[in-house]
mmJSON file of the N, C-alpha and C atoms, coordinates in Angstrom:
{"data_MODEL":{"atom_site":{
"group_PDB":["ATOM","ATOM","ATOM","ATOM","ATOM","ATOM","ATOM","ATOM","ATOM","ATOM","ATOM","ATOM","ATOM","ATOM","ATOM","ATOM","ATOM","ATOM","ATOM","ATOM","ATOM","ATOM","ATOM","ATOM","ATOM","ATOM","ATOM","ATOM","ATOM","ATOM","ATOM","ATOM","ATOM","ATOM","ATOM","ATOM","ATOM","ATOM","ATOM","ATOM","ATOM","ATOM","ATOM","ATOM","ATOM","ATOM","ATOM","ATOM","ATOM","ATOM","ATOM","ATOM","ATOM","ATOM","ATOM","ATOM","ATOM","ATOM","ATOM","ATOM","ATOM","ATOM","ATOM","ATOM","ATOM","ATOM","ATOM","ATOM","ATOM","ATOM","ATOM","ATOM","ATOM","ATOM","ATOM","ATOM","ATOM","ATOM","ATOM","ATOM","ATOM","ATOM","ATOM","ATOM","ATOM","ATOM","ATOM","ATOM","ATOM","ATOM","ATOM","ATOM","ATOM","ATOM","ATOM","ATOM","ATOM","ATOM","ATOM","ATOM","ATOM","ATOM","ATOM","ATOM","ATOM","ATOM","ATOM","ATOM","ATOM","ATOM","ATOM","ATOM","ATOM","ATOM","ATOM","ATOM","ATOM","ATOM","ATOM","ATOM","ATOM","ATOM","ATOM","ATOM","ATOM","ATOM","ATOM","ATOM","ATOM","ATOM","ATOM","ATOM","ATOM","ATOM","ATOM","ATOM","ATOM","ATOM","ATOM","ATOM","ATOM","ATOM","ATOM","ATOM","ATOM","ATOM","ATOM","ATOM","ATOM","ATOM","ATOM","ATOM","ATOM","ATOM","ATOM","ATOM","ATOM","ATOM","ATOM","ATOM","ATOM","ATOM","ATOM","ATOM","ATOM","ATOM","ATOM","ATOM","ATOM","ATOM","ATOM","ATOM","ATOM","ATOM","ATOM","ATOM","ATOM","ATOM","ATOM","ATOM","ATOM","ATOM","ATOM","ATOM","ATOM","ATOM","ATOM","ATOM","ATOM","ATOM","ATOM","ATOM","ATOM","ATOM","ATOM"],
"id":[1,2,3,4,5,6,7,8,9,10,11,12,13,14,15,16,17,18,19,20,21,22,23,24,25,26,27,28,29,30,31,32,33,34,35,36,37,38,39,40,41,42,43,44,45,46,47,48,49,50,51,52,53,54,55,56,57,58,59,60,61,62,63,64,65,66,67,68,69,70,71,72,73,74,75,76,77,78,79,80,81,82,83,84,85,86,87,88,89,90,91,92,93,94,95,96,97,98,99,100,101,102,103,104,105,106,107,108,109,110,111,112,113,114,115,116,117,118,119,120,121,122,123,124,125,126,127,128,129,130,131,132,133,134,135,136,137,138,139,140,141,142,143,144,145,146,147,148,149,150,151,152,153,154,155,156,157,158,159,160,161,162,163,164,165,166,167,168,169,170,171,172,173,174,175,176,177,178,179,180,181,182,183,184,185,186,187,188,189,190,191,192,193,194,195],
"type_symbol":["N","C","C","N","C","C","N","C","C","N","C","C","N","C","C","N","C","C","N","C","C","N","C","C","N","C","C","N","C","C","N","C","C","N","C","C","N","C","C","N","C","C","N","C","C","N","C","C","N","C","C","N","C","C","N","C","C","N","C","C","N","C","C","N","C","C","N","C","C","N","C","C","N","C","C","N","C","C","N","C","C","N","C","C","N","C","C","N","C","C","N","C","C","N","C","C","N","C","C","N","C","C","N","C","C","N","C","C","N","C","C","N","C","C","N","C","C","N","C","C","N","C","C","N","C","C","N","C","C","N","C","C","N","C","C","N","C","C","N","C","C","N","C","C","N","C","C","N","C","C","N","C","C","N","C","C","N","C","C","N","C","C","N","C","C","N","C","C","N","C","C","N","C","C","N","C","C","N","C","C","N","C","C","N","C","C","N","C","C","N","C","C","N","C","C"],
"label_atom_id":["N","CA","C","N","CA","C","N","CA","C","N","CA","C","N","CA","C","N","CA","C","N","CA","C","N","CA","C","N","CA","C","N","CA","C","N","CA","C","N","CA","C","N","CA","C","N","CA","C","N","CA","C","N","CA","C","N","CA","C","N","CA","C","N","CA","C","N","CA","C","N","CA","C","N","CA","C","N","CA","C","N","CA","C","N","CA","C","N","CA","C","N","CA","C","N","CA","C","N","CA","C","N","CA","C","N","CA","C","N","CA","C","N","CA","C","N","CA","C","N","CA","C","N","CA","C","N","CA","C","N","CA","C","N","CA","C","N","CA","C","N","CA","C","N","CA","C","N","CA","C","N","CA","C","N","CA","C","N","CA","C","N","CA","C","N","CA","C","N","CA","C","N","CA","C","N","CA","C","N","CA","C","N","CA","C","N","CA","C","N","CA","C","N","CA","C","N","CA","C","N","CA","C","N","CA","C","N","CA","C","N","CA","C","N","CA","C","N","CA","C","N","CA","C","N","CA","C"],
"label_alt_id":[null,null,null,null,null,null,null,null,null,null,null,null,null,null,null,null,null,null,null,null,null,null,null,null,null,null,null,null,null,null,null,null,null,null,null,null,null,null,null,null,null,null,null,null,null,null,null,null,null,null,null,null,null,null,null,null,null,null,null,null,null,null,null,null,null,null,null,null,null,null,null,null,null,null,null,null,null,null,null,null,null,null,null,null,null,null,null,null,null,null,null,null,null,null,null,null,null,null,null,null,null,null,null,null,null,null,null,null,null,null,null,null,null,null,null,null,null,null,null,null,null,null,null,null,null,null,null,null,null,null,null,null,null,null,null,null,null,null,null,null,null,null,null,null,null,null,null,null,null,null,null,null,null,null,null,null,null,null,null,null,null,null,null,null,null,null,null,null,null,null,null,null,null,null,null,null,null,null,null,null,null,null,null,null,null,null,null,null,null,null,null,null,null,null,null],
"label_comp_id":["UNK","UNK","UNK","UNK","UNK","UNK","UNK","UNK","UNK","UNK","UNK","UNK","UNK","UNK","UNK","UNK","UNK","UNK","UNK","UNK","UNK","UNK","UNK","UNK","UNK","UNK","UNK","UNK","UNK","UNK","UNK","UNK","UNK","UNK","UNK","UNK","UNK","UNK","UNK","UNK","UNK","UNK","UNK","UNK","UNK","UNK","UNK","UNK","UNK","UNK","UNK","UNK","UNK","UNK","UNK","UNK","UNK","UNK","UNK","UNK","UNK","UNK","UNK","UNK","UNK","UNK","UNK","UNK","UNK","UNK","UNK","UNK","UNK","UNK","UNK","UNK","UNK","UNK","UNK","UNK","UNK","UNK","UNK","UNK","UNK","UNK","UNK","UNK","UNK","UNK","UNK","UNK","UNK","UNK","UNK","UNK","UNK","UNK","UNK","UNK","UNK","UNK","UNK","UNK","UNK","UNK","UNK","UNK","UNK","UNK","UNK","UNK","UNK","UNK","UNK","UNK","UNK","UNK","UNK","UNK","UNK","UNK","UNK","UNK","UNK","UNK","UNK","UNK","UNK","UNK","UNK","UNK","UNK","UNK","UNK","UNK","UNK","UNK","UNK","UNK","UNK","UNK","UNK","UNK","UNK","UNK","UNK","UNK","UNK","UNK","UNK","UNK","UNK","UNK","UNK","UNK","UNK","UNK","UNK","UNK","UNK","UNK","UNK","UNK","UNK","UNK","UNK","UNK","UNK","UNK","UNK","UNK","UNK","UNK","UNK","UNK","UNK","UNK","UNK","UNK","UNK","UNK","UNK","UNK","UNK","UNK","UNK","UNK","UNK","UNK","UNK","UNK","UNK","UNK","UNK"],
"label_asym_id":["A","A","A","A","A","A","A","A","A","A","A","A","A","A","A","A","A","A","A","A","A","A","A","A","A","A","A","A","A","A","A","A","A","A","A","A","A","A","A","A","A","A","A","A","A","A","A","A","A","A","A","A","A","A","A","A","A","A","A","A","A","A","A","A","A","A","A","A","A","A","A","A","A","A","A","A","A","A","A","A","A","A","A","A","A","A","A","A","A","A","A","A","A","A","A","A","A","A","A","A","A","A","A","A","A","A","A","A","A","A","A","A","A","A","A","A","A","A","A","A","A","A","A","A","A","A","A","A","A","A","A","A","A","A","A","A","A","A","A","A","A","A","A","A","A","A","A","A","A","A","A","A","A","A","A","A","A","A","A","A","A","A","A","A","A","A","A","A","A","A","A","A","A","A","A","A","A","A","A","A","A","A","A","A","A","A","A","A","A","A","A","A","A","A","A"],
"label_entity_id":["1","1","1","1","1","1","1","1","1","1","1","1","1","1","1","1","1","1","1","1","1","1","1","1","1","1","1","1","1","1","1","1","1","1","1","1","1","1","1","1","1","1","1","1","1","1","1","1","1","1","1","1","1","1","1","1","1","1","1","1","1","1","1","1","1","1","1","1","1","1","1","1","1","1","1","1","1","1","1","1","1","1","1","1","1","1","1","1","1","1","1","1","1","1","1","1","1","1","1","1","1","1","1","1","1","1","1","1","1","1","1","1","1","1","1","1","1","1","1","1","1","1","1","1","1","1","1","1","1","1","1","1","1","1","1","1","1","1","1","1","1","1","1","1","1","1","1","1","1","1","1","1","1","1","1","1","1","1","1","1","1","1","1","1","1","1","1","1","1","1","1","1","1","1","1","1","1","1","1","1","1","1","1","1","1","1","1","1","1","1","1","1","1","1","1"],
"label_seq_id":[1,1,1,2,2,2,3,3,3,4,4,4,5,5,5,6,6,6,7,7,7,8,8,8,9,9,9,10,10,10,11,11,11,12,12,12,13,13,13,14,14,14,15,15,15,16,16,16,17,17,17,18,18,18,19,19,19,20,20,20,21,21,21,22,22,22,23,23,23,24,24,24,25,25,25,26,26,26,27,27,27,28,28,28,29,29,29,30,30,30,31,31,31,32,32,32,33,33,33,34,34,34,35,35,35,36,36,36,37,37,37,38,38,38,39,39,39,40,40,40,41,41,41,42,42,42,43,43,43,44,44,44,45,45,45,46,46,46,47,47,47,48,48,48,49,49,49,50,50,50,51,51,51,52,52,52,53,53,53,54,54,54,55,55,55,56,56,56,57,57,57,58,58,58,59,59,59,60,60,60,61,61,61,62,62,62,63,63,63,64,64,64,65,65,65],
"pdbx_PDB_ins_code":[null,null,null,null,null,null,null,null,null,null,null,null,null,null,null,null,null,null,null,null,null,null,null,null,null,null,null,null,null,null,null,null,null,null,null,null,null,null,null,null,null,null,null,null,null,null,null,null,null,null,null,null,null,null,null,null,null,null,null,null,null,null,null,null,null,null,null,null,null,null,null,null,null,null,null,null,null,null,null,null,null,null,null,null,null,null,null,null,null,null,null,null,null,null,null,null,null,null,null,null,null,null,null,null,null,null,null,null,null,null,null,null,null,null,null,null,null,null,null,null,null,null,null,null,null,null,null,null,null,null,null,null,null,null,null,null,null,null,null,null,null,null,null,null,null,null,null,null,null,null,null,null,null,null,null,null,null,null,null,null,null,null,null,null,null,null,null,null,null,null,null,null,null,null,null,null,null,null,null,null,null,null,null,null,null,null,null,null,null,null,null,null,null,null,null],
"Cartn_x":[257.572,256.32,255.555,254.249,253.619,253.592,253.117,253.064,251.65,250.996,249.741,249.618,249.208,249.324,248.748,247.599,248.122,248.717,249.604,251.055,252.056,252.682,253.495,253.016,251.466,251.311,251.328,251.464,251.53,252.84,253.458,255.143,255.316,255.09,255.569,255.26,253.803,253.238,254.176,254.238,254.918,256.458,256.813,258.187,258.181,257.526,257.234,256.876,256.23,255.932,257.061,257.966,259.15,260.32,259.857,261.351,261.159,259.681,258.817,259.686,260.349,261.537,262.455,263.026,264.598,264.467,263.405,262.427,262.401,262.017,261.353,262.567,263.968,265.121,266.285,266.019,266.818,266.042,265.013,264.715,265.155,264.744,265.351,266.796,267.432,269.024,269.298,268.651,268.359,268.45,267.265,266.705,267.147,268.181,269.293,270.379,270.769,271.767,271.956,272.979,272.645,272.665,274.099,273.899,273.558,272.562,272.213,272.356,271.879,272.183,270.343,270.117,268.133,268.631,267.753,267.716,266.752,266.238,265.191,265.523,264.991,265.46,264.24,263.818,262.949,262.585,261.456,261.958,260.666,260.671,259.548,259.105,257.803,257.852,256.026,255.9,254.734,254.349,255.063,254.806,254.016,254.713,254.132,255.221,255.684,256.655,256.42,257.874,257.681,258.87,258.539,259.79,260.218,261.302,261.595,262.857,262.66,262.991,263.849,264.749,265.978,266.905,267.307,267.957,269.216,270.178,271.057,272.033,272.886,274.282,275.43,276.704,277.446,277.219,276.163,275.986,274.591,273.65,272.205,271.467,270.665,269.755,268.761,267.36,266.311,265.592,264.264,263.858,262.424,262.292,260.55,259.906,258.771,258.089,257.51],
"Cartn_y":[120.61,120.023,120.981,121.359,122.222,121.002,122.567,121.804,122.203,121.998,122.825,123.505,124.566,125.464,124.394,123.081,122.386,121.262,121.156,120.571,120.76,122.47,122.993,123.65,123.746,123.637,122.67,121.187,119.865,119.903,120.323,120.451,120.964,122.194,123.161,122.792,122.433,122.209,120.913,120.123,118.743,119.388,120.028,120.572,120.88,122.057,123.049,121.892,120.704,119.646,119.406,119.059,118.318,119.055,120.632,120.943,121.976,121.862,122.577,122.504,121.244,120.496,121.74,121.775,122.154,123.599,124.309,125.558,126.355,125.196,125.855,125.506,124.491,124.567,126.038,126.314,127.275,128.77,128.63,130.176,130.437,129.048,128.582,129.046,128.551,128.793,130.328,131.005,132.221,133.073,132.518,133.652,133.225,132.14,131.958,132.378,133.6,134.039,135.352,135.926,137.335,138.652,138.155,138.834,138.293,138.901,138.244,139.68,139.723,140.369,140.564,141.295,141.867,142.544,142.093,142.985,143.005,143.707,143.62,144.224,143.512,144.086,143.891,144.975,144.922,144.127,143.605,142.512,142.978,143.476,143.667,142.096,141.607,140.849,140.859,140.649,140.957,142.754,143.929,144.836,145.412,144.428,144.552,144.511,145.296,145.496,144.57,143.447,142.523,143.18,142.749,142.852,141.495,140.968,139.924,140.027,139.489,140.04,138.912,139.174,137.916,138.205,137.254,137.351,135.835,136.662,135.515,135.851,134.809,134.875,134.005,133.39,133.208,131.586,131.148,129.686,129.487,130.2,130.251,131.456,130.932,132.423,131.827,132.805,132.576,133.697,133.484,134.755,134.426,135.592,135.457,136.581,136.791,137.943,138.634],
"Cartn_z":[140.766,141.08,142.0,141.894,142.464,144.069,144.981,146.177,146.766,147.482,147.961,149.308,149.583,150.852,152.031,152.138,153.222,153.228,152.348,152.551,153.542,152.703,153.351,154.818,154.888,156.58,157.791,156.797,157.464,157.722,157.125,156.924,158.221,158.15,158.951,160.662,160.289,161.797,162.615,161.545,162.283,162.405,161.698,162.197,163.676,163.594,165.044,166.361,166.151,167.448,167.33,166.397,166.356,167.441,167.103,167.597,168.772,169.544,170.714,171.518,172.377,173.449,173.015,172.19,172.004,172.311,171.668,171.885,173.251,173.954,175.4,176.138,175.411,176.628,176.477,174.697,174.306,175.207,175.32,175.86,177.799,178.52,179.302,179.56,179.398,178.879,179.079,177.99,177.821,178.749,179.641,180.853,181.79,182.447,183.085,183.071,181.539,181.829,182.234,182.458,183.521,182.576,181.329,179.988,178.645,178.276,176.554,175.563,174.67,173.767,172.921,173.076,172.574,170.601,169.928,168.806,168.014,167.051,166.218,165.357,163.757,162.604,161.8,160.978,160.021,159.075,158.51,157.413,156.488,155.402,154.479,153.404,153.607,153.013,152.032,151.256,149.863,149.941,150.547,150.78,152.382,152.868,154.617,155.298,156.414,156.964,158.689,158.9,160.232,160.65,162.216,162.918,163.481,163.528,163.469,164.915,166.72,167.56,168.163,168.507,168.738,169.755,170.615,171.895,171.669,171.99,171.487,172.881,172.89,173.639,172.638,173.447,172.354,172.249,172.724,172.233,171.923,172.072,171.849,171.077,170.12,169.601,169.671,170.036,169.374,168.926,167.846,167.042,167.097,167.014,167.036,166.433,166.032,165.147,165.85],
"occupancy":[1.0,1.0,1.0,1.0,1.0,1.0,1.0,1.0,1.0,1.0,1.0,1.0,1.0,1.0,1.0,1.0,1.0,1.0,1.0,1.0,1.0,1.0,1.0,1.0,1.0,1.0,1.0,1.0,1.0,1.0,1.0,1.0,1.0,1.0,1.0,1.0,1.0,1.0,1.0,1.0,1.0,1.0,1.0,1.0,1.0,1.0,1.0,1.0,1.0,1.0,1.0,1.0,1.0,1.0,1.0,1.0,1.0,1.0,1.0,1.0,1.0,1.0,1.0,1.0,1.0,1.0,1.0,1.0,1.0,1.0,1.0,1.0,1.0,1.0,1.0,1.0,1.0,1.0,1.0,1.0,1.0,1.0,1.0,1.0,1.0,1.0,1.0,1.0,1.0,1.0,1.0,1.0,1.0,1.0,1.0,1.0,1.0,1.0,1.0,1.0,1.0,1.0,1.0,1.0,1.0,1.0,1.0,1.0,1.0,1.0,1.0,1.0,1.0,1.0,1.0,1.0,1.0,1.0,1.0,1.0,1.0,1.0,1.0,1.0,1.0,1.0,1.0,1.0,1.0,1.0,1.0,1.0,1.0,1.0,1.0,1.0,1.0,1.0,1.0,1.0,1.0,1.0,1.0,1.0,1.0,1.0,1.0,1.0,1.0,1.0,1.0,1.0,1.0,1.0,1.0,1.0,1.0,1.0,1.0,1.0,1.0,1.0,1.0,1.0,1.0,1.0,1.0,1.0,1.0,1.0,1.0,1.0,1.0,1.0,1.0,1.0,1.0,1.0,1.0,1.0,1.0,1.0,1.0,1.0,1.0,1.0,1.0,1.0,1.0,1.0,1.0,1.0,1.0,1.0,1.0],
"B_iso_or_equiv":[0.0,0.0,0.0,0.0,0.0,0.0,0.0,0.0,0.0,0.0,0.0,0.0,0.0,0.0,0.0,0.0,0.0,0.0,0.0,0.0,0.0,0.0,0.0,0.0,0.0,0.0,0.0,0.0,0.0,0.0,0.0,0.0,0.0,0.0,0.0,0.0,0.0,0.0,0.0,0.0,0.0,0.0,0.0,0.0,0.0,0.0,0.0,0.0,0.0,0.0,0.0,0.0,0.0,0.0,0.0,0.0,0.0,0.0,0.0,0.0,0.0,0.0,0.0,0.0,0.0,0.0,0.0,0.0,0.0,0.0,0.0,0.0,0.0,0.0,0.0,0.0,0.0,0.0,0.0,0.0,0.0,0.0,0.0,0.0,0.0,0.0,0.0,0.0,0.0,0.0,0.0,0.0,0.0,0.0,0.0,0.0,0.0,0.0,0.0,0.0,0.0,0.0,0.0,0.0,0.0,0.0,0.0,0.0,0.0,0.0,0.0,0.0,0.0,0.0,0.0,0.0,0.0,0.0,0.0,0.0,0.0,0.0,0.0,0.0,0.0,0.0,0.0,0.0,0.0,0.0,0.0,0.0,0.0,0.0,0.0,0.0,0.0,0.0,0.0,0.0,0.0,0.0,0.0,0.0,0.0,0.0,0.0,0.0,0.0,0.0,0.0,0.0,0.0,0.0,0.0,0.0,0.0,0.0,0.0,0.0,0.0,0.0,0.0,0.0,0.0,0.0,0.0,0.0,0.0,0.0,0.0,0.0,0.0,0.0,0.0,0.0,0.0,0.0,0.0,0.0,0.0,0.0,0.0,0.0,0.0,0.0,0.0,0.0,0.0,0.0,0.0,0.0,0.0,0.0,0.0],
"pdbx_formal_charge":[null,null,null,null,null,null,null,null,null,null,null,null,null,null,null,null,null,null,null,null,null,null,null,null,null,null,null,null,null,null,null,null,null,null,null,null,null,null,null,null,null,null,null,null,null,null,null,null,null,null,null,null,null,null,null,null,null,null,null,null,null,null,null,null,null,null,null,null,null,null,null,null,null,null,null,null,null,null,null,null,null,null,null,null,null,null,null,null,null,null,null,null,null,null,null,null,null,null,null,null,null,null,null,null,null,null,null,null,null,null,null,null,null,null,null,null,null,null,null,null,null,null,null,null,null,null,null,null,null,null,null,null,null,null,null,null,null,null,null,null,null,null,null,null,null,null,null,null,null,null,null,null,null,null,null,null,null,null,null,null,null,null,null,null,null,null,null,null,null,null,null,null,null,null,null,null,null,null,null,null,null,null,null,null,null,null,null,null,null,null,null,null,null,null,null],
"auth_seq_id":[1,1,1,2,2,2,3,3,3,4,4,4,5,5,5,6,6,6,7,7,7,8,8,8,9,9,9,10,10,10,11,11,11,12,12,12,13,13,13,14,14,14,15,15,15,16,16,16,17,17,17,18,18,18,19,19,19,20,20,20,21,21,21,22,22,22,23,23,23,24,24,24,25,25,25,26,26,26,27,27,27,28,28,28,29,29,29,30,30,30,31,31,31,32,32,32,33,33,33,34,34,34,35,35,35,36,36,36,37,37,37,38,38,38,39,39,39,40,40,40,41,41,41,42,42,42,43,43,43,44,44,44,45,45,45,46,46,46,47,47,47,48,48,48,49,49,49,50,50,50,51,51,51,52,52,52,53,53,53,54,54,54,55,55,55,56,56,56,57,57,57,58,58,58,59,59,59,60,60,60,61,61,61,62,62,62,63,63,63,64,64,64,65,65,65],
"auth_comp_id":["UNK","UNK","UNK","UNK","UNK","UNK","UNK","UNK","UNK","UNK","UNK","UNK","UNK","UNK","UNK","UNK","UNK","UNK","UNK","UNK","UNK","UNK","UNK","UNK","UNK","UNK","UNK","UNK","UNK","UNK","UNK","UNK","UNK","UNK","UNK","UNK","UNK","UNK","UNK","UNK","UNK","UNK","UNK","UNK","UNK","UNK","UNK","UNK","UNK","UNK","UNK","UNK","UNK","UNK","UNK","UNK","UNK","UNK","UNK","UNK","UNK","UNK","UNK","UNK","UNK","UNK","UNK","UNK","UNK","UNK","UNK","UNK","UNK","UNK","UNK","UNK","UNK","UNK","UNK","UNK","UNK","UNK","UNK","UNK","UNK","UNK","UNK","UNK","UNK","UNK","UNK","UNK","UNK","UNK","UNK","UNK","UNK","UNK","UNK","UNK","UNK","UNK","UNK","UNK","UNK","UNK","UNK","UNK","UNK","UNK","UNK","UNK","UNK","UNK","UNK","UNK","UNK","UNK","UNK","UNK","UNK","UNK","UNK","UNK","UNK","UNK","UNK","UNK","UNK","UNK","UNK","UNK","UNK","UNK","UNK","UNK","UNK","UNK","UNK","UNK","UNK","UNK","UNK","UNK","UNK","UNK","UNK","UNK","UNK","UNK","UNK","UNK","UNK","UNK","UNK","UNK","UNK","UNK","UNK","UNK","UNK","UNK","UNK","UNK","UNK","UNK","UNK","UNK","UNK","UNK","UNK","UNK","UNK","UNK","UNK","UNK","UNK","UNK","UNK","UNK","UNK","UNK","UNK","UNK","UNK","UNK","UNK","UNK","UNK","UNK","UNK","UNK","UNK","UNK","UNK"],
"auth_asym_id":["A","A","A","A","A","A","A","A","A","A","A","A","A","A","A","A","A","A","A","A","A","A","A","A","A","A","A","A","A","A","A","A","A","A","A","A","A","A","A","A","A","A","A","A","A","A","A","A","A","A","A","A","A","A","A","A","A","A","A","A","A","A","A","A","A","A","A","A","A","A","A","A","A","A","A","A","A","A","A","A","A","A","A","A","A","A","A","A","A","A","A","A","A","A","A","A","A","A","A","A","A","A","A","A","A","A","A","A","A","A","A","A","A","A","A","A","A","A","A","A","A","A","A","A","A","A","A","A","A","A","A","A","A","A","A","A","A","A","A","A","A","A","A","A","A","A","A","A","A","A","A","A","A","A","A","A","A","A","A","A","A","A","A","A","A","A","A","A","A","A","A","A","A","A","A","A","A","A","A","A","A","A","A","A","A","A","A","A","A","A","A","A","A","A","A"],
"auth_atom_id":["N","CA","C","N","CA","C","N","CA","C","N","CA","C","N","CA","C","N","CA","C","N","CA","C","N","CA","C","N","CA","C","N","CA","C","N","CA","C","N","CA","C","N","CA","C","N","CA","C","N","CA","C","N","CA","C","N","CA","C","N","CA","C","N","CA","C","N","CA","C","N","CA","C","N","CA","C","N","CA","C","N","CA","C","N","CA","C","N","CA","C","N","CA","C","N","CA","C","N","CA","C","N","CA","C","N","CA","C","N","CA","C","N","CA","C","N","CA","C","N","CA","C","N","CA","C","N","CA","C","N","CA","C","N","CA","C","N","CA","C","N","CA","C","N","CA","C","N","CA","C","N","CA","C","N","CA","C","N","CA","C","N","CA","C","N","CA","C","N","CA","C","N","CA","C","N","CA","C","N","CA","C","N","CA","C","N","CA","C","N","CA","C","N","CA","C","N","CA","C","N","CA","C","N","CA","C","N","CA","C","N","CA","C","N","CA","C","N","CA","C","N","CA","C","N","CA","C"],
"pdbx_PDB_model_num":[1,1,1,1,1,1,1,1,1,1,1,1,1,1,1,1,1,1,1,1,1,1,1,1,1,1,1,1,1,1,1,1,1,1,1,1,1,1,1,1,1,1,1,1,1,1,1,1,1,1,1,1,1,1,1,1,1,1,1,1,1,1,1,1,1,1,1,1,1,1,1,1,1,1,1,1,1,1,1,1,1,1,1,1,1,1,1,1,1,1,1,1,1,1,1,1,1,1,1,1,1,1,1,1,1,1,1,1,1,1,1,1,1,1,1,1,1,1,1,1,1,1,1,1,1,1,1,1,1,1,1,1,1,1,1,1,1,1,1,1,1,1,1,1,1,1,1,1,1,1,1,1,1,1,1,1,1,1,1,1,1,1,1,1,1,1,1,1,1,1,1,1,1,1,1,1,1,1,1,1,1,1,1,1,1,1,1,1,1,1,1,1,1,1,1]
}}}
């Protein structure tokens, strides 16, 4: 079934309110600890090249573009 581009932005957006809380405690967390772990990995996507930048430890990640 086709879907329409503001669908999947209603989608998305109500996701992102949904999961803002969990968001702002995981980065929290984060920058309370003394060692984390930094990385960035390339991601080519329709012929455009992202970097996609992520900080994790051994119970938390988060990623961002």
């Amino acid at each position: 079934m086709p879907v329409s581009t503001g669908t999947i932005t209603g989608l998305v957006s109500g996701f992102a309110a949904r999961v803002t809380g969990t968001v702002v405690s995981i980065r929290k967390r984060l920058l309370a600890k003394p060692v984390v772990h930094y990385d960035e990995t390339g991601v080519r996507t329709e012929g455009t090249n992202f970097w996609v930048h992520s900080v994790c430890d051994s119970d938390h990640a988060c990623l961002s573009q």
